[in-house]
GUKOL-793603 format. One record per residue: residue number from 1; residue in one letter; y, x, z of N, C-alpha, C in turn. Coordinates in steps of 0.1 Angstrom, whole numbers, plus 5000, padded with zeros to 4 digits. Atoms other than C-alpha are relative to their C-alpha. Layout:
! GUKOL-793603
i NUM, aa a, n_yy Y, n_xx X, n_zz Z, ca_yy Y, ca_xx X, ca_zz Z, c_yy Y, c_xx X, c_zz Z;
...
END
This chain:
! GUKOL-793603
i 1, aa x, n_yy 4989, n_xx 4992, n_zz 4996, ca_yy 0513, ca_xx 2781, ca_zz 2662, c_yy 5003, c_xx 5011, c_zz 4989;
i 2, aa x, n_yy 4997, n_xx 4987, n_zz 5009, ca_yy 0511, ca_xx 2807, ca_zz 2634, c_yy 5008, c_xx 4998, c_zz 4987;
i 3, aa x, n_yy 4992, n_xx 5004, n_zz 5014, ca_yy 0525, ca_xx 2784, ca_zz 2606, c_yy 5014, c_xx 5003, c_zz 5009;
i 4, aa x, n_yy 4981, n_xx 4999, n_zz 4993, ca_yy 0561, ca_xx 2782, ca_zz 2631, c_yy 4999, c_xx 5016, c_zz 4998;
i 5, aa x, n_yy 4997, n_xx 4986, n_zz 5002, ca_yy 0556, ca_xx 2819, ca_zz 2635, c_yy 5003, c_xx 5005, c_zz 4985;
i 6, aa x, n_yy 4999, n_xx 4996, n_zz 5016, ca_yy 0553, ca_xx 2825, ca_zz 2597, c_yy 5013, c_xx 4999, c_zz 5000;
i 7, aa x, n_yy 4988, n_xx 5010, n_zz 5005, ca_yy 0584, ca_xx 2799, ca_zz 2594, c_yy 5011, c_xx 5013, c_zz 5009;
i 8, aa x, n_yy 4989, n_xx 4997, n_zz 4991, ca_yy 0603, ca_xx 2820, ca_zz 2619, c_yy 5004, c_xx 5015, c_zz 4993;
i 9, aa x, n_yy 4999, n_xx 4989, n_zz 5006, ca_yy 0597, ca_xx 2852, ca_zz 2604, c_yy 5003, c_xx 5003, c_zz 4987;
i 10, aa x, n_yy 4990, n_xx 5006, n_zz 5008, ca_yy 0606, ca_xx 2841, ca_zz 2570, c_yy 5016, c_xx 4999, c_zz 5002;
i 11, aa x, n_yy 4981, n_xx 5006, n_zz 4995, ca_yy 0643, ca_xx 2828, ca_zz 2584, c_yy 5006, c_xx 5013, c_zz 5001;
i 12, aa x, n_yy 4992, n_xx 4986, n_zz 4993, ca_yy 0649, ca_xx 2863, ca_zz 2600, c_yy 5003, c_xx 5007, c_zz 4985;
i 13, aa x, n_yy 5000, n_xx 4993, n_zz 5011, ca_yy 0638, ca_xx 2882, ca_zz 2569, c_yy 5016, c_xx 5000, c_zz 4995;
i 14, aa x, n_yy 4991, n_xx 5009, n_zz 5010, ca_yy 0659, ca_xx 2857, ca_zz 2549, c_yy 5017, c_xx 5003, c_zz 5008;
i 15, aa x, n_yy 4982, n_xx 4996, n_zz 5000, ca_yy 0691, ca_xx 2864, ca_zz 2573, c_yy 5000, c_xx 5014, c_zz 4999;
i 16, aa x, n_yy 4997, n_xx 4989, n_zz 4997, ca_yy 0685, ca_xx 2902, ca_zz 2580, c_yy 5004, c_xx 5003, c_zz 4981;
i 17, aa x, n_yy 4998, n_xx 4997, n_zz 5009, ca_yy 0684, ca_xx 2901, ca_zz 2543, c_yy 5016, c_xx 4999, c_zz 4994;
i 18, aa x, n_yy 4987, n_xx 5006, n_zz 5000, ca_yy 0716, ca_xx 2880, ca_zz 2535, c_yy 5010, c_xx 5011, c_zz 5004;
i 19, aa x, n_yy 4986, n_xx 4992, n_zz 4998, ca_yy 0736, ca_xx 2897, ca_zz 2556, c_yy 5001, c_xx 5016, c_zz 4992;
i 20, aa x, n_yy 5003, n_xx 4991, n_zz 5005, ca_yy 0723, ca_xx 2929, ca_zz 2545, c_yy 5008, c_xx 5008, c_zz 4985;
i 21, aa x, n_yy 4995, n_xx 5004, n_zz 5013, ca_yy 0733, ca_xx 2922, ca_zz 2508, c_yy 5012, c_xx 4999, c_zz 5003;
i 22, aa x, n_yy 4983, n_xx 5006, n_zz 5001, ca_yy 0769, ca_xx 2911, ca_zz 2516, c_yy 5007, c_xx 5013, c_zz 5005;
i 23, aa x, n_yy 4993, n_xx 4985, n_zz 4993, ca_yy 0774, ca_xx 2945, ca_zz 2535, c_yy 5002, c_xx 5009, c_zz 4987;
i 24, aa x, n_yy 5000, n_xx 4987, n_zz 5003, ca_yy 0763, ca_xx 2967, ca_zz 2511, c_yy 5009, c_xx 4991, c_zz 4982;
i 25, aa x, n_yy 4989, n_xx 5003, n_zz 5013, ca_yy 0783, ca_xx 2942, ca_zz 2479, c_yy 5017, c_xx 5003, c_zz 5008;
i 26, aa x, n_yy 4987, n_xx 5004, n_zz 4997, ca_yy 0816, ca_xx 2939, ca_zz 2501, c_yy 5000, c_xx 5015, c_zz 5000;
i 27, aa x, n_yy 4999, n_xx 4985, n_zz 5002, ca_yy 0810, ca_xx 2981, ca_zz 2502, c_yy 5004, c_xx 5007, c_zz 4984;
i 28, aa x, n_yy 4996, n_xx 4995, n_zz 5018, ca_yy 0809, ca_xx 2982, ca_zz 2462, c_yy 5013, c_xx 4996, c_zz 5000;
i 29, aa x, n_yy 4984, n_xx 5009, n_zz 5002, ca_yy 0838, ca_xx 2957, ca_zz 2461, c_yy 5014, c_xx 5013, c_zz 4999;
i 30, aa x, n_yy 4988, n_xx 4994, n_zz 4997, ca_yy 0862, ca_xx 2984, ca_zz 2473, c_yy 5001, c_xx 5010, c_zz 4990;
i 31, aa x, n_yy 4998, n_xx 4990, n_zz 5008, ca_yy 0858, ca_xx 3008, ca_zz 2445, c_yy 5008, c_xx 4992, c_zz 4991;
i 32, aa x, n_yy 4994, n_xx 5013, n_zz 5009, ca_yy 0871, ca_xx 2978, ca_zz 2427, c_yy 5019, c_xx 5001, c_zz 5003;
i 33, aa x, n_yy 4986, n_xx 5002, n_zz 4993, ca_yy 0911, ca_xx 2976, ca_zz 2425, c_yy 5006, c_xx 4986, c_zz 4996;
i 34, aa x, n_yy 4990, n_xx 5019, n_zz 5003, ca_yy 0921, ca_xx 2938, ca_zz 2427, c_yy 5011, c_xx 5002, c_zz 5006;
i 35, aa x, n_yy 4984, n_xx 4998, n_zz 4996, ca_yy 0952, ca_xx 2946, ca_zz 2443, c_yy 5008, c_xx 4999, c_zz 4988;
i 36, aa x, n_yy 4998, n_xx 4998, n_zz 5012, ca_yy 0962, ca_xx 2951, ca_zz 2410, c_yy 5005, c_xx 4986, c_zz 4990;
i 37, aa x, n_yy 5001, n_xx 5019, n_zz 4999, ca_yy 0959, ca_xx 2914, ca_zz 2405, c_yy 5006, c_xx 4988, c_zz 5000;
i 38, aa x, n_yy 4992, n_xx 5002, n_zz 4989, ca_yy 0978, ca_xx 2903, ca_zz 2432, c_yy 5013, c_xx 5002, c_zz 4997;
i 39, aa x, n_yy 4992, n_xx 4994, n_zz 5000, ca_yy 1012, ca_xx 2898, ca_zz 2434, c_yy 5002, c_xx 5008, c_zz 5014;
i 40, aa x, n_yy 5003, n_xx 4992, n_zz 4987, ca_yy 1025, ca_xx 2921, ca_zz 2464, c_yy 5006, c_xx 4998, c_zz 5012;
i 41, aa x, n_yy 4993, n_xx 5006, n_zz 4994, ca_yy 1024, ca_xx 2913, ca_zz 2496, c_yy 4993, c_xx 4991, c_zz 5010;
i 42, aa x, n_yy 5013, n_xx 5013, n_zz 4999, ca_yy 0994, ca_xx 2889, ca_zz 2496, c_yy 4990, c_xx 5006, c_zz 5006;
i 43, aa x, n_yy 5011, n_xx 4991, n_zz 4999, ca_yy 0972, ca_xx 2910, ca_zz 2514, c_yy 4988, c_xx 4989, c_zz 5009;
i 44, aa x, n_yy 5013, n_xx 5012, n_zz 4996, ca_yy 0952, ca_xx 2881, ca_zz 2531, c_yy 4997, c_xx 4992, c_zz 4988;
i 45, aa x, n_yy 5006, n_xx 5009, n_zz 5016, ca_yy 0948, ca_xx 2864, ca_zz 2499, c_yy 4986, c_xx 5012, c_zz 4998;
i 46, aa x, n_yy 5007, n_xx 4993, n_zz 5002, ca_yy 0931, ca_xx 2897, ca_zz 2489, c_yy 4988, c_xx 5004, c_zz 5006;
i 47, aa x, n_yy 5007, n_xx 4995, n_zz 4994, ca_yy 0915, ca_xx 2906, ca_zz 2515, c_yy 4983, c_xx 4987, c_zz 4999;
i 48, aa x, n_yy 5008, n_xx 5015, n_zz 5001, ca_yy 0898, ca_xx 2865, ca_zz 2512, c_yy 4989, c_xx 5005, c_zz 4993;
i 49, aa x, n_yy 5005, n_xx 5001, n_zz 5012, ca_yy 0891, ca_xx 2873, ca_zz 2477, c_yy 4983, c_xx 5011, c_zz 5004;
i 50, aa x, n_yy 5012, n_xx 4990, n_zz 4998, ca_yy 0868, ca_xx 2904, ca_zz 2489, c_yy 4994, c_xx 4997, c_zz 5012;
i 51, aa x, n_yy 5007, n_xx 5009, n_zz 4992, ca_yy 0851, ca_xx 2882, ca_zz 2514, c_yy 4994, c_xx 4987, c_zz 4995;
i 52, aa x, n_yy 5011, n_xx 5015, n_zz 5009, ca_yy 0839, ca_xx 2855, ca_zz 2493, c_yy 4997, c_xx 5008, c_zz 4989;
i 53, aa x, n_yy 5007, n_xx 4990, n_zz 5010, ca_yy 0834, ca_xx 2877, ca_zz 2463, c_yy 4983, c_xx 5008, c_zz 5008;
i 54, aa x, n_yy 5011, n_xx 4993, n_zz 4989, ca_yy 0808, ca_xx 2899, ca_zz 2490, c_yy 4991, c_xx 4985, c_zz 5001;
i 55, aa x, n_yy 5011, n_xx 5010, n_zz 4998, ca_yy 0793, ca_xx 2867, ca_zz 2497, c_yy 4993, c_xx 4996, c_zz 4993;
i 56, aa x, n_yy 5007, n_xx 5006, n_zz 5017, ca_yy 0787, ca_xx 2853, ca_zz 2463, c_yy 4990, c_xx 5007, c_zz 4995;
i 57, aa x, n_yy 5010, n_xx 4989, n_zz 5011, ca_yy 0770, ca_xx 2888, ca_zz 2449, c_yy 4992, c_xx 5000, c_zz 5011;
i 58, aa x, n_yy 5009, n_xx 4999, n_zz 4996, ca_yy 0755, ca_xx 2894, ca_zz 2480, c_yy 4985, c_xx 4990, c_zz 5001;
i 59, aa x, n_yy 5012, n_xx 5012, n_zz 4999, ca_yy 0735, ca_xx 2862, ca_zz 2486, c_yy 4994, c_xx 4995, c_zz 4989;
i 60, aa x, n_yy 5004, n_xx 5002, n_zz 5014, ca_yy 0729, ca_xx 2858, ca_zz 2449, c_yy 4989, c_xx 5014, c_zz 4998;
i 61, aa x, n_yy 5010, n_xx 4988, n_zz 4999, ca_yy 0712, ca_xx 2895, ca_zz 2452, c_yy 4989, c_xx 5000, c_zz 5011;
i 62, aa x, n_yy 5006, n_xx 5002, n_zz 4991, ca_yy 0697, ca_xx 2885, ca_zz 2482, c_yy 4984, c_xx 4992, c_zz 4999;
i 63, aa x, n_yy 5014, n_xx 5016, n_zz 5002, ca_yy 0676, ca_xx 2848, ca_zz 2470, c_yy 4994, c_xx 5011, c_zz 4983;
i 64, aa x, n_yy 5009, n_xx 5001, n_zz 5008, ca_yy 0667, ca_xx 2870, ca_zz 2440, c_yy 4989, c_xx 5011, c_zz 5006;
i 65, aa x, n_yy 5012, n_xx 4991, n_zz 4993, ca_yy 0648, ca_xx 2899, ca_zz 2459, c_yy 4990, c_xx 4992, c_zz 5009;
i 66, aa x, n_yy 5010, n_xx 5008, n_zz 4994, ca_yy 0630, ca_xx 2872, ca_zz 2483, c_yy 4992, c_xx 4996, c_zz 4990;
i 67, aa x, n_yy 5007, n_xx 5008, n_zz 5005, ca_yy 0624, ca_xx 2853, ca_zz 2457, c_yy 4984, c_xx 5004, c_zz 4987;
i 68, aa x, n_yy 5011, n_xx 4989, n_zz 5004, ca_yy 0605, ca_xx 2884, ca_zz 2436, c_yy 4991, c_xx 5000, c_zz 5010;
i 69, aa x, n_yy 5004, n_xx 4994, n_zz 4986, ca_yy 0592, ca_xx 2893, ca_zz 2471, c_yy 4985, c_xx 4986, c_zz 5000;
i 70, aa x, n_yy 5008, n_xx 5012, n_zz 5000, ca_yy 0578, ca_xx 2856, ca_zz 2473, c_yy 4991, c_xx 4997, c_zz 4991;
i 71, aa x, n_yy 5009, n_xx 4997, n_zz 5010, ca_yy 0565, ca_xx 2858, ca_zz 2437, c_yy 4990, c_xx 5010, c_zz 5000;
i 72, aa x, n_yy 5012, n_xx 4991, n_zz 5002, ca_yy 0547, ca_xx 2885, ca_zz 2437, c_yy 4990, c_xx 5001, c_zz 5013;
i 73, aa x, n_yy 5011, n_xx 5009, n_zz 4989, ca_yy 0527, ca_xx 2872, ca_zz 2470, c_yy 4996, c_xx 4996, c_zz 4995;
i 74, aa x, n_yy 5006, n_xx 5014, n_zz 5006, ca_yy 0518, ca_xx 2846, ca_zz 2454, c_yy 4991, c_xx 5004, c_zz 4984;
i 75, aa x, n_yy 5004, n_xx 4997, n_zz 5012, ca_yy 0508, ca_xx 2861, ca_zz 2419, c_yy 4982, c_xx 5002, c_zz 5004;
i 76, aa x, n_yy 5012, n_xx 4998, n_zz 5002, ca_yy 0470, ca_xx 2869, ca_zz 2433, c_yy 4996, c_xx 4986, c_zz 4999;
i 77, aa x, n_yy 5003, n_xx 5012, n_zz 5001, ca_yy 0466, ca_xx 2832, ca_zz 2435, c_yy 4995, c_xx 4996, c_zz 4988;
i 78, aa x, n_yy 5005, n_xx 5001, n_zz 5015, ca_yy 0463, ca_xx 2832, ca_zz 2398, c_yy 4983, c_xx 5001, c_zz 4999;
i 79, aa x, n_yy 5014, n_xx 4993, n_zz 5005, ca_yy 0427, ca_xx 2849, ca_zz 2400, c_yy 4990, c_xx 4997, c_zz 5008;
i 80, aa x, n_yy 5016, n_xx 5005, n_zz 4993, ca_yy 0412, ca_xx 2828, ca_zz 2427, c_yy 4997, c_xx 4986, c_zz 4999;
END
């Protein structure tokens, strides 16, 4: 039962993280002026663009902090 538990607590991490990441890129995003861009008018185009953009960086910032996070667990393994 403790490997599922592991597995389960892993997942959470891994979404609390995700989402986490996409909040605080789709928050940078806005200092950003893509409007600018755009012709005018298109404001759901844009608004898309800063909704997949947010996703991309965040979850890309996301798998690499687990993935440190994961590495460096794992690094005492070296020395036994």
């Amino acid at each position: 039962m403790e490997v599922y538990q592991s597995l389960g607590l892993q997942a959470g991490i891994g979404l609390i993280s995700h989402i986490l990441f996409i909040v605080i890129s789709f928050y940078a995003l806005q200092a950003f002026r893509l409007e600018q861009l755009f012709k005018k008018g298109h404001t759901f185009q844009i608004q898309l663009i800063y909704f997949l953009l947010s996703i991309a960086i965040g979850s890309t910032v996301s798998n690499f902090i687990l993935d440190i996070t994961n590495w460096s667990q794992q690094l005492p393994f070296i020395f036994s």
